[in-house]
N, C-alpha and C positions, 0 to 999 in steps of 0.2 A: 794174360800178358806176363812176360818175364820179367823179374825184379831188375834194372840196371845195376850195376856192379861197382861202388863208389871206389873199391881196392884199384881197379883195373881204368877207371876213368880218368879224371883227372886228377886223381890223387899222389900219384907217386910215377917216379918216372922208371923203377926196377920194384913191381910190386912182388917179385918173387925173394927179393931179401929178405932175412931173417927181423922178425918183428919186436921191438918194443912197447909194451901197452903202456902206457900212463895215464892212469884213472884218476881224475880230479885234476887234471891239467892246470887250473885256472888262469893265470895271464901267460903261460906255455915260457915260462924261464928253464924252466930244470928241461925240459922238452928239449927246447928249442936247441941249447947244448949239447943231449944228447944228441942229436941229430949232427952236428958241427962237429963232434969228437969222434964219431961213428960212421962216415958214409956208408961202411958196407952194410949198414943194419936202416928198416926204415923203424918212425919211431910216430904212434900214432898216440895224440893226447886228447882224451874222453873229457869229457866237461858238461855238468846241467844246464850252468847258466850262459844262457847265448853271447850278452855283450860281453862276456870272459873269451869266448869262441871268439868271434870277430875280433876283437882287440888281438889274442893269438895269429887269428889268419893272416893281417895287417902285418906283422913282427915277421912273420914267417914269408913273408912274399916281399917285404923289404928286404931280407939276408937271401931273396933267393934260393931258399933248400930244396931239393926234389925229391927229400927221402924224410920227407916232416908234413904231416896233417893233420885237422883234428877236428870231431867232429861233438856235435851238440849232441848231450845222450843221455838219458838215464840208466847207467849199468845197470840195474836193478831188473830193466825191461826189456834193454836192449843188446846186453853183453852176448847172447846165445847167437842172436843175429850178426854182428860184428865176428867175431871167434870166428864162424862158420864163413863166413866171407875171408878172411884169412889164411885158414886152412884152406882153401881151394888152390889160391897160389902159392903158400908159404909155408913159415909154422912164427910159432913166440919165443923168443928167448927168455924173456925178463917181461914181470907184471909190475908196475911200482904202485901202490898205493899208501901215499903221504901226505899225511896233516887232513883226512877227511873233515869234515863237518863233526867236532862231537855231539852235536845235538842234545845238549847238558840234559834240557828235559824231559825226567821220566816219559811222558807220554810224547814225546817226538824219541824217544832212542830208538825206535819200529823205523825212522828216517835214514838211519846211519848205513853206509856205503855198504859196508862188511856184515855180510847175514849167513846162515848156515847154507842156503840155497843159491849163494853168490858164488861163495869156496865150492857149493859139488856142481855148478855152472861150466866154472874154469878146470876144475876136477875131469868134467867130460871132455873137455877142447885141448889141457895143455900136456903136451906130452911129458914121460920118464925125463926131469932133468931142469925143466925148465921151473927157472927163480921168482919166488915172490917178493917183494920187497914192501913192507910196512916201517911206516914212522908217525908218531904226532909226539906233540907235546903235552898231551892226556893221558898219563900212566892208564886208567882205566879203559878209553879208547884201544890204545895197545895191547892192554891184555884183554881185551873182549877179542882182537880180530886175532892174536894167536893165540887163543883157547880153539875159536872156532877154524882152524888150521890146523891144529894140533889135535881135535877129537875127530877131523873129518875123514880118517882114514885114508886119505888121497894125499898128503904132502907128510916131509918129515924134518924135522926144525934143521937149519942150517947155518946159524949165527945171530948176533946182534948186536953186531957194530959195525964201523966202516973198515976194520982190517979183514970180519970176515965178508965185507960185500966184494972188495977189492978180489979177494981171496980167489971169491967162489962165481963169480959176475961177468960175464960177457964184454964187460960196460962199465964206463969207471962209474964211480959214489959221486952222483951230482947231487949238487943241493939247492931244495927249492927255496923263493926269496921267503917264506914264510922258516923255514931253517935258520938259513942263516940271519934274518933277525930274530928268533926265539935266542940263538947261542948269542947273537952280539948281547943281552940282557942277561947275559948268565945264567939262563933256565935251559932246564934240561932236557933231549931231544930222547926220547925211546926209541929202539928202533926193534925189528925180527927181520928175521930172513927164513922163508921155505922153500923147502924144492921140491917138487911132484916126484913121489916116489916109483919106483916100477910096475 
């Protein structure tokens, strides 16, 4: 039997618009804006943990969007499947992945979003051009996922800041609520930007 198609279903009401992923969605704020700043782009937010999802879907069907979803997932197992569904009708403009889980320990960091197999995942799916966006408040966090962007011979570094996301970005510099309380404390937000090279 044929897999149903959640892109084409009820999910989006133009799923042939150009895509935004946002990985670790959780209560779908930074999402949810993009979508409201962007109609012509749909903007899909990934999330582990379900009552994160639902509390989103809830937000997202009270503002009425038709160019905002977001589904329960674990990138790690499920990104190739997603992407591929994508591609059928579409393509990605922008990946954002901010403020993962650091998974301080040693023997959970095997947990963490960003793995070598994750970047040559998105590597296979996102075409010449298309932006990855990374942020935490974990310097080490940061630079694990652009070391692993920067050896994988698939993207080529493209800033790290908000002038150059503005810059180079489809998509204004939204920020998640987990952002903008780290800055209202005065602590400081890292950030990378890649681009899938040719």
């Amino acid at each position: 039997m044929r897999r149903r198609c959640w892109l084409r279903e009820q999910s989006f009401k133009q799923p042939a618009l150009p895509f935004v992923v946002d990985i670790g969605s959780a209560k779908g704020t930074a999402s949810s804006t993009l979508a409201e700043l962007n109609p012509q782009q749909n903007v899909l937010g990934l999330e582990i943990r379900r009552p994160m999802v639902t509390l989103a879907m809830q937000r997202k069907q009270a503002k009425g969007l038709e160019n905002l979803h977001y589904l329960a997932s674990n990138v790690n197992i499920d990104l190739d499947r997603i992407l591929t569904d994508i591609h059928k009708e579409s393509h990605v403009d922008l990946v954002t992945i901010h403020f993962p889980d650091p998974h301080f320990k040693k023997k959970n960091a095997k947990r963490r979003i960003v793995t070598p197999q994750l970047v040559q995942t998105m590597a296979r799916h996102l075409r010449p051009g298309t932006l990855v966006s990374m942020r935490s408040d974990v310097i080490e966090v940061l630079e694990e996922m652009h070391e692993f962007f920067k050896t994988s011979g698939a993207f080529n570094f493209a800033g790290e800041d908000d002038k150059d996301f503005a810059k180079n970005s489809p998509v204004p510099a939204v920020k998640t609520e987990r952002e903008i309380v780290t800055e209202a404390k005065g602590a400081p937000v890292y950030r990378t930007l890649f681009k899938r090279s040719s």
